[in-house]
C-alpha positions as CSV (number, residue, x, y, z in Angstrom):
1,X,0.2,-36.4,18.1
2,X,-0.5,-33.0,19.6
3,X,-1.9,-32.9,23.3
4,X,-5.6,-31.2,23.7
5,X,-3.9,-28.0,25.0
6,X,-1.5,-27.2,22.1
7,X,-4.5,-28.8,19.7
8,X,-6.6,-25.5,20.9
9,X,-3.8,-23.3,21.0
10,X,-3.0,-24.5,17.3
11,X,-6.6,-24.1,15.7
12,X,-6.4,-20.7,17.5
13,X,-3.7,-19.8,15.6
14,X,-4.7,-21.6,12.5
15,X,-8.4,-19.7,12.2
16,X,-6.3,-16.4,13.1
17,X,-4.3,-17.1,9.9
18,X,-6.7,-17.9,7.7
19,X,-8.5,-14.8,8.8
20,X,-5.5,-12.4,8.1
21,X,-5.3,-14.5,4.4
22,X,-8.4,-13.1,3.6
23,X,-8.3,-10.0,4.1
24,X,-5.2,-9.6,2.9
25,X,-6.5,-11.1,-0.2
26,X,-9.1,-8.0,-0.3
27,X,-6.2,-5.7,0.0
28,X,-4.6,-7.6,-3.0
29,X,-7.4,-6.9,-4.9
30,X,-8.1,-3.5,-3.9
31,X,-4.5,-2.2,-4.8
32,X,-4.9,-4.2,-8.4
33,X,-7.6,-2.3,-9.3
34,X,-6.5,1.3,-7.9
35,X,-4.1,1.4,-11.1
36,X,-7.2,1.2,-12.9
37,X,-9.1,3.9,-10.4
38,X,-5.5,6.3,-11.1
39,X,-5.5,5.6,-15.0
40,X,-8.9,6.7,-15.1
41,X,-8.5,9.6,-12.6
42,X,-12.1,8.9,-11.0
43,X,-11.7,10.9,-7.5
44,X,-14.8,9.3,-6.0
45,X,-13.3,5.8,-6.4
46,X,-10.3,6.4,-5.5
47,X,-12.2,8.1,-2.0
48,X,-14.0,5.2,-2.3
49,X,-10.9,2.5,-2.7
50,X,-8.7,4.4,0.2
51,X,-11.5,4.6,2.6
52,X,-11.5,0.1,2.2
53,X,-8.2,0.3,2.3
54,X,-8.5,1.6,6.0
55,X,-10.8,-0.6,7.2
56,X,-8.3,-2.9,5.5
57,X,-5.7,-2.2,7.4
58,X,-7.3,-1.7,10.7
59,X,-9.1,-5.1,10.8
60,X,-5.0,-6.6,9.8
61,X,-4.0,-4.9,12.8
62,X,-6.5,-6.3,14.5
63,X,-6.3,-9.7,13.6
64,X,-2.4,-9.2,13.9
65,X,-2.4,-8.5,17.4
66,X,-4.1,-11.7,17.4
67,X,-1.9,-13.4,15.8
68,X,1.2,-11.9,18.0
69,X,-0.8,-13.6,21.2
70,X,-1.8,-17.0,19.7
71,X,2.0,-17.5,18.6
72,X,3.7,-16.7,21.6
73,X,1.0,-19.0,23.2
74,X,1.4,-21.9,21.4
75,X,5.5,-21.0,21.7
76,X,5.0,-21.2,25.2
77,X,3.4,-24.5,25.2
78,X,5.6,-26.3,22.3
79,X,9.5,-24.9,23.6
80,X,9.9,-21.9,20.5
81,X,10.5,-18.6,21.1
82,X,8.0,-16.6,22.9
83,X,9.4,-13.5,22.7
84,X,9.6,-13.7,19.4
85,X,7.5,-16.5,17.5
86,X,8.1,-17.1,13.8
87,X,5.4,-19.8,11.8
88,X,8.2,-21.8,10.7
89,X,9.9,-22.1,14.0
90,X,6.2,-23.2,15.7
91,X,5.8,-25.6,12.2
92,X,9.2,-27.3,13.1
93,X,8.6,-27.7,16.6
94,X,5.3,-29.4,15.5
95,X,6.7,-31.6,13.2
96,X,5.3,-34.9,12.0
97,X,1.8,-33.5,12.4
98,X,-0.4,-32.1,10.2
99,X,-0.7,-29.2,12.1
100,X,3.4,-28.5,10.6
101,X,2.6,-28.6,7.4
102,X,-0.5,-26.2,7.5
103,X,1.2,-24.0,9.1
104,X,4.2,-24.0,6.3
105,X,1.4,-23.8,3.8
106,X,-0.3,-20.9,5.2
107,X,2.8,-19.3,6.1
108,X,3.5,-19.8,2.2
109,X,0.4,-18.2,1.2
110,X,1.2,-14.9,3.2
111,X,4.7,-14.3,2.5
112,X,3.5,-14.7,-1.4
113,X,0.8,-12.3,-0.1
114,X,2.7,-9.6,1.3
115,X,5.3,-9.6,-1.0
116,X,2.8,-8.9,-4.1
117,X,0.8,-6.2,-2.2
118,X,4.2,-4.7,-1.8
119,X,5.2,-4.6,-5.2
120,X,1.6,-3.4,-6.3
121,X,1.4,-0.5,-4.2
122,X,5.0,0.6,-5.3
123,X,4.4,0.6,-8.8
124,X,0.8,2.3,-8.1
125,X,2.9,5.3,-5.9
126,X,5.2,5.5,-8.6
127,X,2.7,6.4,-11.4
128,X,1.0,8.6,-8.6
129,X,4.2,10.5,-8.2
130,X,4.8,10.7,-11.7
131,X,1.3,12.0,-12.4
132,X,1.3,14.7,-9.9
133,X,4.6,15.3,-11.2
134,X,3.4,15.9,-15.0
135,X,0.3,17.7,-13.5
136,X,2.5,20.1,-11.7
137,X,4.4,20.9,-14.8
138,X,1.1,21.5,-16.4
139,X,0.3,23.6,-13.9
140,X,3.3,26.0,-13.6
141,X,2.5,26.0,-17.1
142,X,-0.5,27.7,-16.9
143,X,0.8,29.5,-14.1
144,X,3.8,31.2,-16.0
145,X,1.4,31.7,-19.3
146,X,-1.3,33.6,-16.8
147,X,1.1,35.9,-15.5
148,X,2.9,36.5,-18.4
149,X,6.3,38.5,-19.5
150,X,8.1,41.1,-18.0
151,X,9.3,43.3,-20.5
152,X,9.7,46.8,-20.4
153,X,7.3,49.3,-21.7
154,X,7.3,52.5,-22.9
155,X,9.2,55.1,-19.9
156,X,10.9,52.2,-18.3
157,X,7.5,50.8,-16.8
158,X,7.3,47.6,-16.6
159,X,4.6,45.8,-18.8
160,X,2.7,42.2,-17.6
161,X,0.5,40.3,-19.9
162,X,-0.5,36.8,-20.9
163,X,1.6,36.6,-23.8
164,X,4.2,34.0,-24.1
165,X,5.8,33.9,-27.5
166,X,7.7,37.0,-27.9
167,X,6.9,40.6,-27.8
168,X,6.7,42.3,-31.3
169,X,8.8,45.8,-30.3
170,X,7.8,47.8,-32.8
171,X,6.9,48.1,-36.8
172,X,8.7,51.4,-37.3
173,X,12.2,50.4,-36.1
């Protein structure tokens, strides 16, 4: 049984968590479907899907913050680390109460979390990087047919155009 003290410390911690769940099941969500928005190459969604993905990130940041102060308070008042507070740490110290194994669940439920976010958004920069790789190519492509051969005219001059199979020299020869 928990005292009233570490009760409201507990639940402060508990809503904080449940808080940072949800948004970091938005941000799950939002990086799924940016494959989708790269795939398709749709600019304004993308705008669209980065700009969420900031107010994403800034309310986590938030809410981590949070989360840093509720553990080191209920650390302070159940013996764990305060410099340094880890879920699992404030779960065993709270063992035998329900309050242990919520925290192990939610705890749980943000590693798995985390650790999918993190593989999502690595695959989606690796296509990124290999599109705008391929798009580059494309582009010095271009580039190289625009400007065209160097060869050398008539009178040593030399002579630029957009050609890029070779240059017929002459039918006379």
């Amino acid at each position: 049984m928990m005292d009233a003290t570490v009760e409201r410390a507990f639940h402060k911690l508990e809503s904080n968590l449940e808080e940072l769940t949800k948004i970091y099941r938005s941000l799950l969500d939002i990086v799924r479907k940016e494959k989708e928005i790269l795939l398709k190459a749709d600019r304004e969604a993308l705008d669209e899907s980065n700009k969420l993905k900031e107010e994403l990130l800034f309310k986590l940041r938030a809410q981590d913050s949070l989360r840093s102060r509720y553990a080191m308070e209920l650390a302070t008042l159940v013996g764990a680390d305060v410099e340094n507070p880890r879920l699992l740490e404030l779960a065993q110290k709270l063992a035998g109460t329900p309050a242990a194994d919520r925290l192990r669940t939610q705890h749980a439920a943000l590693d798995i979390l985390i650790k999918r976010i993190t593989e999502i958004n690595k695959d989606n920069e690796e296509y990124t990087k290999s599109a705008l790789s391929t798009l580059n190519g494309a582009l010095n492509n271009i580039k190289d047919t625009l400007s065209g051969k160097k060869t050398y005219g008539g009178k040593g001059q030399v002579k630029q155009g957009p050609q890029v199979a070779g240059n017929f020299v002459s039918k006379e020869a």
